[in-house]
C-alpha positions as CSV (number, residue, x, y, z in Angstrom):
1,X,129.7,105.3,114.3
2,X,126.0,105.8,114.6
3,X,123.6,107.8,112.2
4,X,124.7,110.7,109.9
5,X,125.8,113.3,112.2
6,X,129.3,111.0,112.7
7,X,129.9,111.8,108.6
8,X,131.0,114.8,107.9
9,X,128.0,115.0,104.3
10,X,125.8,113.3,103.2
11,X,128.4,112.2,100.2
12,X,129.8,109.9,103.3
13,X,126.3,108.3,104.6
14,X,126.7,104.6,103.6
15,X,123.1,104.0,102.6
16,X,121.7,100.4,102.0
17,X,119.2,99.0,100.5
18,X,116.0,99.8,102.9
19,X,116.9,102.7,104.1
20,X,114.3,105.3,104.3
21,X,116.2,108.5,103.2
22,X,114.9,112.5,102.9
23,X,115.5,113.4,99.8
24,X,114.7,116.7,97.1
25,X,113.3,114.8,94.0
26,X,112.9,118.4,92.3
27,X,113.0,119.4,89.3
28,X,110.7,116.9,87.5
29,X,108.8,116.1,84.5
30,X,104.7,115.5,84.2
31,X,103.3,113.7,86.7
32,X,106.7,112.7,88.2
33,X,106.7,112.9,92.3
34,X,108.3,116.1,93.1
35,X,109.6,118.1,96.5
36,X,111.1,116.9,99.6
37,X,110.1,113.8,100.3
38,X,110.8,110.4,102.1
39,X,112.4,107.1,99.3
40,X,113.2,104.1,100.1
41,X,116.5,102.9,98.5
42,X,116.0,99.7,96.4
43,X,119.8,99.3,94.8
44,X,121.8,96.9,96.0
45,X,124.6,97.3,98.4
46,X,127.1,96.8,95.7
47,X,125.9,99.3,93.8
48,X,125.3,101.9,97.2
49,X,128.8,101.3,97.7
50,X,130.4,102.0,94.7
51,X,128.2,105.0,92.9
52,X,127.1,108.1,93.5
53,X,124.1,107.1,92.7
54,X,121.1,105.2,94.1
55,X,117.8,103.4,92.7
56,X,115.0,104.8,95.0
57,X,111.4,104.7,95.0
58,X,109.2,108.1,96.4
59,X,107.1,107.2,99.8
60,X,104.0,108.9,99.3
61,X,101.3,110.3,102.3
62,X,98.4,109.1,100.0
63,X,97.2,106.0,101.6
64,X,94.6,105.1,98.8
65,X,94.8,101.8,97.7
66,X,96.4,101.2,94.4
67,X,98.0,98.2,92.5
68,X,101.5,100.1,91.9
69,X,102.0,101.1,96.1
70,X,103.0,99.5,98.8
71,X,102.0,100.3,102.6
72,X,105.1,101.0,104.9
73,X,105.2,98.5,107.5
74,X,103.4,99.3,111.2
75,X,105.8,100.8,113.3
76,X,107.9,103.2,111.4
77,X,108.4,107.0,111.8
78,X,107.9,107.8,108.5
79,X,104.5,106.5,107.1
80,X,103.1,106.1,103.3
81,X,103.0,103.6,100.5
82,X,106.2,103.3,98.6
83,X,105.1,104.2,94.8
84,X,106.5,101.5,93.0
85,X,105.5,102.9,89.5
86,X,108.1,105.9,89.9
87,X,111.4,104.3,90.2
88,X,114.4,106.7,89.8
89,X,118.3,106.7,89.8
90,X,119.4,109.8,91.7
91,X,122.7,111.3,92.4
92,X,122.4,110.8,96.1
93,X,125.3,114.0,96.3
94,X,123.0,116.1,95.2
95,X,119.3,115.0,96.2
96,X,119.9,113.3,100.0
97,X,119.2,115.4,102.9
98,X,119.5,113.0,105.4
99,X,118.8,109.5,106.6
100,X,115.2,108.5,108.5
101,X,115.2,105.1,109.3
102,X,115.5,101.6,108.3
103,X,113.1,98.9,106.9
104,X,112.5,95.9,108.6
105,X,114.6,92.6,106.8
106,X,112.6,91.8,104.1
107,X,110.7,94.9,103.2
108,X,113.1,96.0,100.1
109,X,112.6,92.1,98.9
110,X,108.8,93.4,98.6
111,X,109.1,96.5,97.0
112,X,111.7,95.0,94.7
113,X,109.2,92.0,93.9
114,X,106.9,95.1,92.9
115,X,108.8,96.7,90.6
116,X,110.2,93.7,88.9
117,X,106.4,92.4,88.2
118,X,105.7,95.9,86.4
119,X,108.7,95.5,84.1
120,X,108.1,92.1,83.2
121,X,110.3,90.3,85.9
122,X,108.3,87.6,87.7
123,X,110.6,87.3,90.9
124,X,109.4,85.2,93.8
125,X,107.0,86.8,96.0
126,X,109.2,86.9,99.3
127,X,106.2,86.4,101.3
């Protein structure tokens, strides 16, 4: 089975971590990112697997440099910078529309390394 149209919903789309997934982020809070929009899922397969849920981080359009994002690498579909200050869990039921791509092996490691630095988690740069 290749890419979602062999599930029969979105509930059945085994995700993974690096996947580059359409999802509705809406309602939100403040200056939360909001709409339809490209995430890239950062939970671990474990937890992909077993939940509804799913640890993501928004891809945003905005291509201005700023400490908290990280540029897509060359070569995707979907471009952006993954906005690593605006982690969420989402009930991937209710918010997936449908799957984009993939990330190259090693791109999550980055994104991860990312968040983990703004919460206080040194983690090996993968680089």
């Amino acid at each position: 089975m290749s890419g979602p149209s062999a599930f029969t919903t979105m509930n059945d789309w085994p995700v993974s971590a690096g996947d580059i997934c359409l999802m509705d982020l809406d309602p939100i809070r403040g200056t939360e990112q909001a709409g339809r929009r490209p995430v890239i899922i950062i939970s671990i397969n474990a937890m992909n697997t077993r939940s509804k849920r799913v640890i993501v981080c928004p891809i945003t359009s905005n291509m201005q440099p700023w400490t908290t994002k990280v540029p897509l690498p060359s070569g995707l579909a979907t471009r952006g910078m993954v906005l690593t200050d605006q982690v969420r869990s989402v009930d991937r039921t209710n918010r997936m529309l449908r799957h984009i791509e993939t990330t190259p092996a090693g791109f999550v490691e980055v994104v991860r390394s990312h968040v983990g630095r703004l919460i206080g988690l040194e983690l090996a740069d993968p680089a």
